[in-house]
py3Dmol code that shows the C-alpha trace and the ligand (Angstrom):
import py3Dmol

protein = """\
ATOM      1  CA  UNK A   1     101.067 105.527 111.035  1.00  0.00           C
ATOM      2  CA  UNK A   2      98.007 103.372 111.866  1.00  0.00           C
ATOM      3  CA  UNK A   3      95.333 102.735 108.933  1.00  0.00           C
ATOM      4  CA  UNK A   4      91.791 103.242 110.115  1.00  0.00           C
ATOM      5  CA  UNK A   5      88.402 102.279 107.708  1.00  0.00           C
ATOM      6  CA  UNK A   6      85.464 103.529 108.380  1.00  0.00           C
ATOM      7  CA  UNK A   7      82.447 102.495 107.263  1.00  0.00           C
ATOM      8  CA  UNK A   8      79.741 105.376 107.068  1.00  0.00           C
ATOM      9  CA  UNK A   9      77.190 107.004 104.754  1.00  0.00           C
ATOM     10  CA  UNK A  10      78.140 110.687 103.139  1.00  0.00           C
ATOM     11  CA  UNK A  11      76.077 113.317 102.794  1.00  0.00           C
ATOM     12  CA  UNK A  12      76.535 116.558 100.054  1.00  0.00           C
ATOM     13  CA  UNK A  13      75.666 119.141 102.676  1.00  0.00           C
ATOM     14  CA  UNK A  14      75.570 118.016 106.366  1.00  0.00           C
ATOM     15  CA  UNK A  15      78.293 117.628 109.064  1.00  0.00           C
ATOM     16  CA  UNK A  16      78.234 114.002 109.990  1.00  0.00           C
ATOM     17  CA  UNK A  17      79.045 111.033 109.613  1.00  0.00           C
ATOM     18  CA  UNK A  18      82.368 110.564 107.000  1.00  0.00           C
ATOM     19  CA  UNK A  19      82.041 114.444 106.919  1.00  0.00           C
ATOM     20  CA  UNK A  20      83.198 114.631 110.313  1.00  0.00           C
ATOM     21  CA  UNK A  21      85.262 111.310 110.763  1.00  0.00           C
ATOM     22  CA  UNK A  22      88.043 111.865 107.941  1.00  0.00           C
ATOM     23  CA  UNK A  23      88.846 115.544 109.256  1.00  0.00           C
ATOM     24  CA  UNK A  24      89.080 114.288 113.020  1.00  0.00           C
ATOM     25  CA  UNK A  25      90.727 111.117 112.395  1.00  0.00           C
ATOM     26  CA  UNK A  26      93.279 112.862 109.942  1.00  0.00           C
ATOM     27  CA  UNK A  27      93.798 115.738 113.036  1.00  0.00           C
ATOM     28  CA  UNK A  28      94.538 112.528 115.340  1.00  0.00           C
ATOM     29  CA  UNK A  29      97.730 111.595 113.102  1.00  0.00           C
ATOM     30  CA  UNK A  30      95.954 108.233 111.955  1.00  0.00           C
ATOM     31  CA  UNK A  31      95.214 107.540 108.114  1.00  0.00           C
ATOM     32  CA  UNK A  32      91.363 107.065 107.254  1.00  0.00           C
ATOM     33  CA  UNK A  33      90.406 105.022 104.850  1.00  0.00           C
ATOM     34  CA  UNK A  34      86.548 104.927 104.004  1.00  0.00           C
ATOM     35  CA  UNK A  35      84.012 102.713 102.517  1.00  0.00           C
ATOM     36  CA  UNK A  36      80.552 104.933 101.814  1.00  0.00           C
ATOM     37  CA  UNK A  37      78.329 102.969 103.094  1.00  0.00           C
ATOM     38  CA  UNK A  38      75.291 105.379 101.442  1.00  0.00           C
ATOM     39  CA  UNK A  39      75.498 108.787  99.724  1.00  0.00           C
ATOM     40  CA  UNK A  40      72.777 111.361 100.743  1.00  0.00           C
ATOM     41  CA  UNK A  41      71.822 115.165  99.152  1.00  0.00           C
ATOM     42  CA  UNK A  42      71.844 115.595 102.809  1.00  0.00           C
ATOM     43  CA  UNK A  43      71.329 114.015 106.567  1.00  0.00           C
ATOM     44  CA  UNK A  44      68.172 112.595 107.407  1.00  0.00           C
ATOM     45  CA  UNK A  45      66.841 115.762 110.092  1.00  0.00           C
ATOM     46  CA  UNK A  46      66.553 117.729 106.042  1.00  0.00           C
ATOM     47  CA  UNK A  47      63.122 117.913 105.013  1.00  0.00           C
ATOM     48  CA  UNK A  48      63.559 116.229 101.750  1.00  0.00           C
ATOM     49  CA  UNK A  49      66.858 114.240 100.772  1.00  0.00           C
ATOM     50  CA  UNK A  50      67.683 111.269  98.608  1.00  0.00           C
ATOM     51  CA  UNK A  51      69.584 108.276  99.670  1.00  0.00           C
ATOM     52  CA  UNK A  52      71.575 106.089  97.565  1.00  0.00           C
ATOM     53  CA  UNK A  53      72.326 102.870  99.615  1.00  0.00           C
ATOM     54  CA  UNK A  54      75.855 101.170  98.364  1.00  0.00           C
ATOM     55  CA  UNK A  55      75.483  98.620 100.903  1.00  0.00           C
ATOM     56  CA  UNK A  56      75.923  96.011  97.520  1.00  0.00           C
ATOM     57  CA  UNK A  57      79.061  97.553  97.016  1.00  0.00           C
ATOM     58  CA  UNK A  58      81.024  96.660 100.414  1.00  0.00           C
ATOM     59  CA  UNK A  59      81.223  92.873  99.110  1.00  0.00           C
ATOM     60  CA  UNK A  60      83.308  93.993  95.467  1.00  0.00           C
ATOM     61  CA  UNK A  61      84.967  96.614  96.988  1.00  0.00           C
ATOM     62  CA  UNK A  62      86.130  94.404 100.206  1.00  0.00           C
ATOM     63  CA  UNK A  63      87.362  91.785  97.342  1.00  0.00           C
ATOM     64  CA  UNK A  64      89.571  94.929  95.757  1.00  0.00           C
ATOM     65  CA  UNK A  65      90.970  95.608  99.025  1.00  0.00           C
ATOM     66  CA  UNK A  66      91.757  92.018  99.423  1.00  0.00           C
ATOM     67  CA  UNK A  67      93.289  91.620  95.907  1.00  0.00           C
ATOM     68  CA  UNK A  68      96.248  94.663  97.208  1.00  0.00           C
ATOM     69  CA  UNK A  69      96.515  93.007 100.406  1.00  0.00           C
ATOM     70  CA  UNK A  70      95.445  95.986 102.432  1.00  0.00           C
ATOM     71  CA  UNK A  71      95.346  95.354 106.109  1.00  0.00           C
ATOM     72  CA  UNK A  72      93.700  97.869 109.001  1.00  0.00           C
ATOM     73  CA  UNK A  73      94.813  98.554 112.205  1.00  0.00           C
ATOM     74  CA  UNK A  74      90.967  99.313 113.211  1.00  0.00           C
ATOM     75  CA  UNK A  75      87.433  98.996 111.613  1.00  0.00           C
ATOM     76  CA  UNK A  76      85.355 101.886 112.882  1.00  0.00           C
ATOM     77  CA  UNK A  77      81.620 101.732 112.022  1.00  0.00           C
ATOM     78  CA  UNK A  78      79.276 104.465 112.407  1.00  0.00           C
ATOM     79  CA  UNK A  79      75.406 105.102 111.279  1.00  0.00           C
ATOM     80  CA  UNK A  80      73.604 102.198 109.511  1.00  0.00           C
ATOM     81  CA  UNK A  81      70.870 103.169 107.220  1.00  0.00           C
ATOM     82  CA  UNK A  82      69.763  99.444 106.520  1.00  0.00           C
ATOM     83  CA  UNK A  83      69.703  95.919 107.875  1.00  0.00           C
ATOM     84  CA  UNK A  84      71.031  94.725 104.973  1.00  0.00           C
ATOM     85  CA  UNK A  85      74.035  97.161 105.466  1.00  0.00           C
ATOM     86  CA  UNK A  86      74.259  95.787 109.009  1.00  0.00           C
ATOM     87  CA  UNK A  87      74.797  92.256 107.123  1.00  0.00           C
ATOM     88  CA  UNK A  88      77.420  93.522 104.348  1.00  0.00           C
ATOM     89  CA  UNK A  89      79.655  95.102 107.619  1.00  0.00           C
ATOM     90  CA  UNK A  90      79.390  92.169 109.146  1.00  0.00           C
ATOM     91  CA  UNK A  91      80.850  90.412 106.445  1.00  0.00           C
ATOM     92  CA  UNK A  92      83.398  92.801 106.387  1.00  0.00           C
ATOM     93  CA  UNK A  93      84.884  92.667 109.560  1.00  0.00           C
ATOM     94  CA  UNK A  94      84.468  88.771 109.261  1.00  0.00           C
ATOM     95  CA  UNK A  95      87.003  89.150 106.304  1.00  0.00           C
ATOM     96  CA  UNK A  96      89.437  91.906 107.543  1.00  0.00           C
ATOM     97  CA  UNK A  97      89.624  91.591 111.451  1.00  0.00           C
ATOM     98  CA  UNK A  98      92.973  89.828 112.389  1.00  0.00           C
ATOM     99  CA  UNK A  99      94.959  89.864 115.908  1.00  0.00           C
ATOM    100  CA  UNK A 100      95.664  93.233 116.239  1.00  0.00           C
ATOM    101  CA  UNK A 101      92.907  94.992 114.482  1.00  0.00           C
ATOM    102  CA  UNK A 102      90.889  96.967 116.372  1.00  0.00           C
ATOM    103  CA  UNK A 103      86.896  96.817 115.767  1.00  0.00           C
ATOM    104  CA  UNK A 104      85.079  99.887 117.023  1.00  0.00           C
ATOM    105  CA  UNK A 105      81.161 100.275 116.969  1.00  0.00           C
ATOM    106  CA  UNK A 106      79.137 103.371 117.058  1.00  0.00           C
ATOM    107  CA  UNK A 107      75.169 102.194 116.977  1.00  0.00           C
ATOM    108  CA  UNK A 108      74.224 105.264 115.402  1.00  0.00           C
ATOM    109  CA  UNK A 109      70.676 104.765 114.847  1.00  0.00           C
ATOM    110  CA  UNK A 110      68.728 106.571 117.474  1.00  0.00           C
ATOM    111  CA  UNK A 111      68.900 110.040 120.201  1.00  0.00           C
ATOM    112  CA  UNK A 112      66.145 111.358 122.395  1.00  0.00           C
ATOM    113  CA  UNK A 113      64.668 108.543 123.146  1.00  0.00           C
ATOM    114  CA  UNK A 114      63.668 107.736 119.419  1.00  0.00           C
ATOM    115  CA  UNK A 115      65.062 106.036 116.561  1.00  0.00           C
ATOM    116  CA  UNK A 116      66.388 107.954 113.256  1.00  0.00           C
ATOM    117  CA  UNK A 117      63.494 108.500 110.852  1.00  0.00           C
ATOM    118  CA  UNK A 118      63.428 105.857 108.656  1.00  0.00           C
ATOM    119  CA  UNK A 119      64.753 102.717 109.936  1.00  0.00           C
ATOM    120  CA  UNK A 120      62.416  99.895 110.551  1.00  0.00           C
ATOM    121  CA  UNK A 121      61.150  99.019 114.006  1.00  0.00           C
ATOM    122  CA  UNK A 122      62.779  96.051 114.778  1.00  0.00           C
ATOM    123  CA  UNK A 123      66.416  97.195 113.401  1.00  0.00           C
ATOM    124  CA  UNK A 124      67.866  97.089 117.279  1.00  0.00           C
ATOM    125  CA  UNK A 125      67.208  93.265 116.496  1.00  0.00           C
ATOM    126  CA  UNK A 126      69.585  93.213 114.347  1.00  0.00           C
ATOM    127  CA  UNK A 127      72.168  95.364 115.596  1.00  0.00           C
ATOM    128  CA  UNK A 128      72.915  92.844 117.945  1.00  0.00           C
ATOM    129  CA  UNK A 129      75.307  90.572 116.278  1.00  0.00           C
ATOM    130  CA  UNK A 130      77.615  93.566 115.237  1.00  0.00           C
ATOM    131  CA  UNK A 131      77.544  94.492 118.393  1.00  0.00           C
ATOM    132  CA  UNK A 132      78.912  91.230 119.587  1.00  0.00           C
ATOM    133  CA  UNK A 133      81.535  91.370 117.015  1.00  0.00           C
ATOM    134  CA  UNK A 134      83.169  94.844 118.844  1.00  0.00           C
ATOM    135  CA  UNK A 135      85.816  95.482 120.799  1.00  0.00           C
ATOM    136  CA  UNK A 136      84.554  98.939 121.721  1.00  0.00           C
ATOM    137  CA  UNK A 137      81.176 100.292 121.499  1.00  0.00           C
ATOM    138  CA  UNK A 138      80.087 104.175 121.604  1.00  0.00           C
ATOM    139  CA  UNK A 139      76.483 104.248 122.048  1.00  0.00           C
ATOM    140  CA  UNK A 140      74.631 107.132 123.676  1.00  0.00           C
ATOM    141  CA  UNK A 141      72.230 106.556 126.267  1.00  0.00           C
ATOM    142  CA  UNK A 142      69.174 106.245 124.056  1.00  0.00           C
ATOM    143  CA  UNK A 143      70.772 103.710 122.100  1.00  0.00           C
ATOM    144  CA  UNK A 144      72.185 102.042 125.300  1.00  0.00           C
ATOM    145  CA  UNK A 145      68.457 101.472 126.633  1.00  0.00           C
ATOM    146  CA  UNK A 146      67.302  99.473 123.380  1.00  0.00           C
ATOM    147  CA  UNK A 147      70.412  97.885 123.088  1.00  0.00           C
ATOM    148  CA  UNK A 148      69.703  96.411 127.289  1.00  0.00           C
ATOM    149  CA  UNK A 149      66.004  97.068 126.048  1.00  0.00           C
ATOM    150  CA  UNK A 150      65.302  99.380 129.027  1.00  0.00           C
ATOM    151  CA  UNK A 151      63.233 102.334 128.869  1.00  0.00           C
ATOM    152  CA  UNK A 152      64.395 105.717 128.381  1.00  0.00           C
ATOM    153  CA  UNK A 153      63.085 107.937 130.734  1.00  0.00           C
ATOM    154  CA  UNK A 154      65.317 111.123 130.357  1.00  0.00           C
ATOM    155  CA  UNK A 155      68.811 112.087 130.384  1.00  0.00           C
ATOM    156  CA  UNK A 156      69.102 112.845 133.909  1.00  0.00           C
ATOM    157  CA  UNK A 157      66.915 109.993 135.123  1.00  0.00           C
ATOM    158  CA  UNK A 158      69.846 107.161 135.393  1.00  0.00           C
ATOM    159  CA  UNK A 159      71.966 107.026 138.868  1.00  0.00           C
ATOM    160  CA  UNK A 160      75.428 106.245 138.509  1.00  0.00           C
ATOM    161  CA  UNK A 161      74.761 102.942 139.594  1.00  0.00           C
ATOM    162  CA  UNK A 162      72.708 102.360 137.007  1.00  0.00           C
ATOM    163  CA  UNK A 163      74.769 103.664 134.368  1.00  0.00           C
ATOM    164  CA  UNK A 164      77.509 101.310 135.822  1.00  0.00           C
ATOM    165  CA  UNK A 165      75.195  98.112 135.535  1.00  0.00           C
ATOM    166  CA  UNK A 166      73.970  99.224 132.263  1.00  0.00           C
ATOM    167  CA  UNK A 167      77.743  99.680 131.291  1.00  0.00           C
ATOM    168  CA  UNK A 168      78.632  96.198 132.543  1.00  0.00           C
ATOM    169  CA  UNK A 169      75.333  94.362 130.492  1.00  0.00           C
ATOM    170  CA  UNK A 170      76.659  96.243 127.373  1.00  0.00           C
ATOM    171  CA  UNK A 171      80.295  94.540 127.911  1.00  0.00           C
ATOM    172  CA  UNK A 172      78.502  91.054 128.554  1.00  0.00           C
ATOM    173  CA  UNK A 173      77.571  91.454 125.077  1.00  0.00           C
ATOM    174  CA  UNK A 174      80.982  91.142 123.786  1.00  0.00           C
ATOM    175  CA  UNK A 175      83.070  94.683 123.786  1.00  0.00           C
ATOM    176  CA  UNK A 176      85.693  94.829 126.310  1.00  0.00           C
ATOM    177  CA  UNK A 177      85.510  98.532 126.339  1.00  0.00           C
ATOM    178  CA  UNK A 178      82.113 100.283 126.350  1.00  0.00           C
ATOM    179  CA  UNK A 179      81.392 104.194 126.002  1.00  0.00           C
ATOM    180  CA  UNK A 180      77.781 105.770 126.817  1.00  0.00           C
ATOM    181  CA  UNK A 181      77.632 109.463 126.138  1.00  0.00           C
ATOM    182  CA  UNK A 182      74.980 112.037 126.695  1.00  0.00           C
ATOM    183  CA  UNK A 183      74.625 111.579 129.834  1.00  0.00           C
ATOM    184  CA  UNK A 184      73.872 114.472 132.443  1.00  0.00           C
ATOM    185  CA  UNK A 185      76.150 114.509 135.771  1.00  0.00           C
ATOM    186  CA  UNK A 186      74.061 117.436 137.145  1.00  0.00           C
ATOM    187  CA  UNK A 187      72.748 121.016 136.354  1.00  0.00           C
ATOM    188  CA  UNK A 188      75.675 121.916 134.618  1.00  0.00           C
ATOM    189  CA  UNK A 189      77.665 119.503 133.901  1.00  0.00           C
ATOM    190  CA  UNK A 190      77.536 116.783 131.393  1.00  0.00           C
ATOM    191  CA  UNK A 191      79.820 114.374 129.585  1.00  0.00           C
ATOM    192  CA  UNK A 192      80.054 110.343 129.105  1.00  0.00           C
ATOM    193  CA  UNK A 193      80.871 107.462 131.274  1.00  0.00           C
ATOM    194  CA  UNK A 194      83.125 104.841 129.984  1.00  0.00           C
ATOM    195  CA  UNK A 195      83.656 101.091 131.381  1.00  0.00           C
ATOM    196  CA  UNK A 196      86.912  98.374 130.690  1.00  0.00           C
ATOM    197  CA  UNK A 197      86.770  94.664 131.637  1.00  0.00           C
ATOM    198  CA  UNK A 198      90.720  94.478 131.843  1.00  0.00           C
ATOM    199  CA  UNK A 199      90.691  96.865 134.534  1.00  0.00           C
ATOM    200  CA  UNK A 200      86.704  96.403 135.643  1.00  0.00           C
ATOM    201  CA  UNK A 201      86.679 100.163 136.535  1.00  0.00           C
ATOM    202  CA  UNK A 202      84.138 102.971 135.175  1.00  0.00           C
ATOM    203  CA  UNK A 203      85.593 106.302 134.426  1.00  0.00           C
ATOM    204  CA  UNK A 204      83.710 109.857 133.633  1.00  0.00           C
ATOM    205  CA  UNK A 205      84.375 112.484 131.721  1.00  0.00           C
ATOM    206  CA  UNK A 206      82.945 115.802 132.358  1.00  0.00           C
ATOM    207  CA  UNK A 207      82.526 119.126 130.561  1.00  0.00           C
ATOM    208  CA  UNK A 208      79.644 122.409 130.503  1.00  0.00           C
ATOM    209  CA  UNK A 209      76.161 121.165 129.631  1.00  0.00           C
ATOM    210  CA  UNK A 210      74.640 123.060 127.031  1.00  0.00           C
ATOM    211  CA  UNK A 211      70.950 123.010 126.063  1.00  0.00           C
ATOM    212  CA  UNK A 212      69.975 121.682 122.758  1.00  0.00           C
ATOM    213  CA  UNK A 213      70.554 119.368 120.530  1.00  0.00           C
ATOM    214  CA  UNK A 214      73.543 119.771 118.319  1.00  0.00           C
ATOM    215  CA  UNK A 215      73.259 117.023 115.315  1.00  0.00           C
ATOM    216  CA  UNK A 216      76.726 114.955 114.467  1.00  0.00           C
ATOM    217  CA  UNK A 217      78.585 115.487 117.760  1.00  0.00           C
ATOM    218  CA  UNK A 218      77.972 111.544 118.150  1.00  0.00           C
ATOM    219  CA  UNK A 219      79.906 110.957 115.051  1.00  0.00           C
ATOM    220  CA  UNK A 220      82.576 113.700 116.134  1.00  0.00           C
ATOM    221  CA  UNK A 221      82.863 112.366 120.012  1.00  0.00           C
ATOM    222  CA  UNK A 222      82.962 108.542 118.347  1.00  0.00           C
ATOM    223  CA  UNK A 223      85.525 109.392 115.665  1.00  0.00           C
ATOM    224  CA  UNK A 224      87.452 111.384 118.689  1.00  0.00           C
ATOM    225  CA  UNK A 225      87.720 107.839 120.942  1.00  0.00           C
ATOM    226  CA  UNK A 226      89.028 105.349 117.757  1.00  0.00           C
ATOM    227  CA  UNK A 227      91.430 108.064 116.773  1.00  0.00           C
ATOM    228  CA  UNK A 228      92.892 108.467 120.712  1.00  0.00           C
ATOM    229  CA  UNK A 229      92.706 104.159 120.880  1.00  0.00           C
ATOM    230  CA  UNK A 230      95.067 103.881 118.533  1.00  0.00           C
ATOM    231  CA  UNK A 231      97.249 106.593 119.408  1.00  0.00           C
ATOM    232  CA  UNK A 232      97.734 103.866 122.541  1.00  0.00           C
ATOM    233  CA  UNK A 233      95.175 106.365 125.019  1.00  0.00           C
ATOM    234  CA  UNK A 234      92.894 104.686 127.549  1.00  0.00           C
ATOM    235  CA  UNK A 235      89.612 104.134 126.837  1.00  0.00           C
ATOM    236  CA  UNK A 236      88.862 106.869 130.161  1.00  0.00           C
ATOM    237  CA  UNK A 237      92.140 109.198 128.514  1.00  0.00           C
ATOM    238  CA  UNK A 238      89.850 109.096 124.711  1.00  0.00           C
ATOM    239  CA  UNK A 239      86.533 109.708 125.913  1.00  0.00           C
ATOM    240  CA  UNK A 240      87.862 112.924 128.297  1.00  0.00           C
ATOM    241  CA  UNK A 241      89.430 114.433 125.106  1.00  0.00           C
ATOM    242  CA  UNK A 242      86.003 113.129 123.384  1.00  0.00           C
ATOM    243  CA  UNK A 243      84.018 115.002 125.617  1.00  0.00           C
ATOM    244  CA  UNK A 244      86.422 118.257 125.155  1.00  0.00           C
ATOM    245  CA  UNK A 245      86.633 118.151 121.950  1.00  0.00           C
ATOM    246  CA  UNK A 246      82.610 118.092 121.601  1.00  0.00           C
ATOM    247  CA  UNK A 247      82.438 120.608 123.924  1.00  0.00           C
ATOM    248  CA  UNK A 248      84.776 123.257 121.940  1.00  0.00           C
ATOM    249  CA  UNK A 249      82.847 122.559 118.782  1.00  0.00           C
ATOM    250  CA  UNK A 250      79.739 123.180 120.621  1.00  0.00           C
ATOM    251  CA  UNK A 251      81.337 127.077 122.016  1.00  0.00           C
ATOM    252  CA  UNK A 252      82.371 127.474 118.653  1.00  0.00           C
ATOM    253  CA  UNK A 253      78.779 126.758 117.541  1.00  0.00           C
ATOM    254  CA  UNK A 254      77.079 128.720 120.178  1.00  0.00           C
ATOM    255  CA  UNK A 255      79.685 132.106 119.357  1.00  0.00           C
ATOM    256  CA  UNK A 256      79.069 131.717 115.033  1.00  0.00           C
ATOM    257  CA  UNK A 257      76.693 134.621 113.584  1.00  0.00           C
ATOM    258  CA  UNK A 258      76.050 132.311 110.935  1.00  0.00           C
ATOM    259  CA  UNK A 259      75.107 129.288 113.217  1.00  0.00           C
ATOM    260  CA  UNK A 260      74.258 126.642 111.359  1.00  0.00           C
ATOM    261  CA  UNK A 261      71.430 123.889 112.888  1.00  0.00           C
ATOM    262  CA  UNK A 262      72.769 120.639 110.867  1.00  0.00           C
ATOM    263  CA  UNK A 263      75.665 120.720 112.365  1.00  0.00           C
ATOM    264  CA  UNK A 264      78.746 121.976 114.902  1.00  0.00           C
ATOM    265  CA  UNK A 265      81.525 124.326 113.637  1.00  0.00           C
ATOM    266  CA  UNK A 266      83.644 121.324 114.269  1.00  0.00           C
ATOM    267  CA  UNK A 267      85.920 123.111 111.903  1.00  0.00           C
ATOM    268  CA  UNK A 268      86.631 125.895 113.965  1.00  0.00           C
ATOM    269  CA  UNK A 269      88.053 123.668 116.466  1.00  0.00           C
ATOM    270  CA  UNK A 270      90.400 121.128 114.392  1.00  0.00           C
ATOM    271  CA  UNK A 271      93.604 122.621 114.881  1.00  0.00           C
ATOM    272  CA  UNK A 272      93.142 122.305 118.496  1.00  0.00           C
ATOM    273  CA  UNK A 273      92.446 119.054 118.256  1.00  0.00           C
ATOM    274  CA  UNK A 274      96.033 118.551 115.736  1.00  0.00           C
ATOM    275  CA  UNK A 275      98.371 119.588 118.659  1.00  0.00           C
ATOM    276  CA  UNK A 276      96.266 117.012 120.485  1.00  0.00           C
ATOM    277  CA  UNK A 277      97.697 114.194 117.804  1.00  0.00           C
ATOM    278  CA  UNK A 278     100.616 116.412 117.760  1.00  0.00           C
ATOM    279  CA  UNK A 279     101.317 115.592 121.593  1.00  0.00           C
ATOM    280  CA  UNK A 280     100.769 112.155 121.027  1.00  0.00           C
ATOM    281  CA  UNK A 281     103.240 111.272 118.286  1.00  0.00           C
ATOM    282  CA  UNK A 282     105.959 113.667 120.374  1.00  0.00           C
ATOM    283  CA  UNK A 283     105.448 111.480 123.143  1.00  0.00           C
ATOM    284  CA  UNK A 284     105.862 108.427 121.172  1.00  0.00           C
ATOM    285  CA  UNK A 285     108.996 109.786 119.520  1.00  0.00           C
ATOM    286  CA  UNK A 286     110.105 110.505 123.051  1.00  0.00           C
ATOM    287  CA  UNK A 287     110.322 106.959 124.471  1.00  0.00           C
TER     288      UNK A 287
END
"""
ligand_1 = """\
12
PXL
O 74.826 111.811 113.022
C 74.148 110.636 112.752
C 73.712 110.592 111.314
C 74.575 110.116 110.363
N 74.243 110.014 109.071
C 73.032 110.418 108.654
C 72.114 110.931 109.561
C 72.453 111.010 110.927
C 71.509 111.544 111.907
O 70.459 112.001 111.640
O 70.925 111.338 109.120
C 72.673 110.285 107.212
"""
view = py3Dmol.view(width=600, height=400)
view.addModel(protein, "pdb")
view.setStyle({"model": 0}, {"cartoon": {"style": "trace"}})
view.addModel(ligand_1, "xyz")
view.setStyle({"model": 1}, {"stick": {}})
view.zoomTo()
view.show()
């Protein structure tokens, strides 16, 4: 079975982040391991929370790790809540990537054209070198305009072509395999659009556009693709069962009497997404 970390914050009460990560990864048939990057009371889109950062941590934990000789088959990073967290991950994938280990970057820091409440200003600036460390990227298309420091105009306002360009700048940047979700094929149809250098060929993935704003799902879709990469899927095979996958928790969300706005009924959806990682490992056992 292949070992995952992720590094992420955890929140008490909130669906994101590790919340959603261990549950999806653990569906996928992969072991997650974690490093809390931060602890919250809740997400950031509560009214009033408090935030512990443990970003001082990753260094003596890393040297535990280290001192068993653990080894991961992927490092999966997912919302920052401070440069100097950007630093101490850094760091870490310095010390644990080796030939076959997988390094997979969500740039969880901004949606609707706006940055998370909270970070500084100039903390794109500083994404940048983790970004160049990646072999994968997830970004949606928010955070793919201030990584290529484009304006964001609207969902709908990018042609394919210049969703393909933007994909191809991203993979300049280092990651051989790029991801850019939330984006909107047409009235009713939306879904991401994913890019490989090895094959140079963009791929999309399509599912039913639904209206609002449904917090997490980047965390969900993101956790979705590293789980599928190293159950040996494409990079256009995980983002089409990424885009499903968001898309059931979303029904699921949409159908709940007791709907709940920080977060999709992800939950509702998991064991689907077990025979999923269930069809994978037959099909290994197969050949
Ligand atoms: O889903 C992204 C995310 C993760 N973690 C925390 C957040 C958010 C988005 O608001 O607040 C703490």
């Amino acid at each position: 079975m292949k070992r995952v970390v992720t590094l992420q914050d955890i929140s008490c009460v909130g669906k994101c982040s590790l919340t959603a990560a261990i549950p999806v990864l653990s569906c996928l048939g992969v072991e997650a391991s974690v490093i809390p990057t931060a602890l919250l009371s809740t997400h950031t889109a509560f009214e009033s929370f408090i935030a512990y950062d443990l970003s001082d941590k990753i260094g003596e934990i890393s040297a535990q790790l280290i001192e068993n000789n653990i080894r991961f088959d992927a490092i999966y990073t997912g919302y920052l809540g401070s440069i100097k967290q950007i630093e101490e991950i850094s760091a870490f994938i310095d010390r644990f990537r080796h030939g076959d280990c997988l390094v997979v970057v969500d740039p969880a820091m901004a949606d609707d054209g706006m940055l998370y409440s909270g970070l500084p200003d100039d903390f794109v600036d500083h994404i940048h070198p983790l970004i160049s460390k990646a072999d994968v990227i997830i970004p949606n298309l928010t955070e793919a305009c201030m990584l290529l420091d484009m304006d964001y105009s609207e969902p709908s306002g990018f042609s394919m072509r210049e969703i393909s360009e933007m994909l191809a700048r991203l993979s300049n940047m280092g990651p051989e395999k790029v991801v850019i979700t939330g984006i909107h094929f047409d009235e009713c149809s939306m879904g991401a659009v994913s890019y490989d250098r090895a094959t140079d060929k963009v791929y999309t993935a399509e599912n039913t556009k639904h209206n609002g704003r449904y917090l997490g799902t980047g965390d969900i879709f993101s956790s979705v693709v590293t789980g599928c990469l190293l159950e040996d899927q494409t990079i256009a095979e995980a983002s089409k069962h990424a885009v499903d996958f968001v898309n059931r928790c979303i029904e699921e969300t949409e159908k709940a009497q007791d709907k709940r706005w920080y977060g999709v009924n992800f939950e509702s959806c998991l064991g689907e997404l077990c025979k999923t990682g269930m069809a994978f490992n037959k099909s290994e056992s197969e050949e």
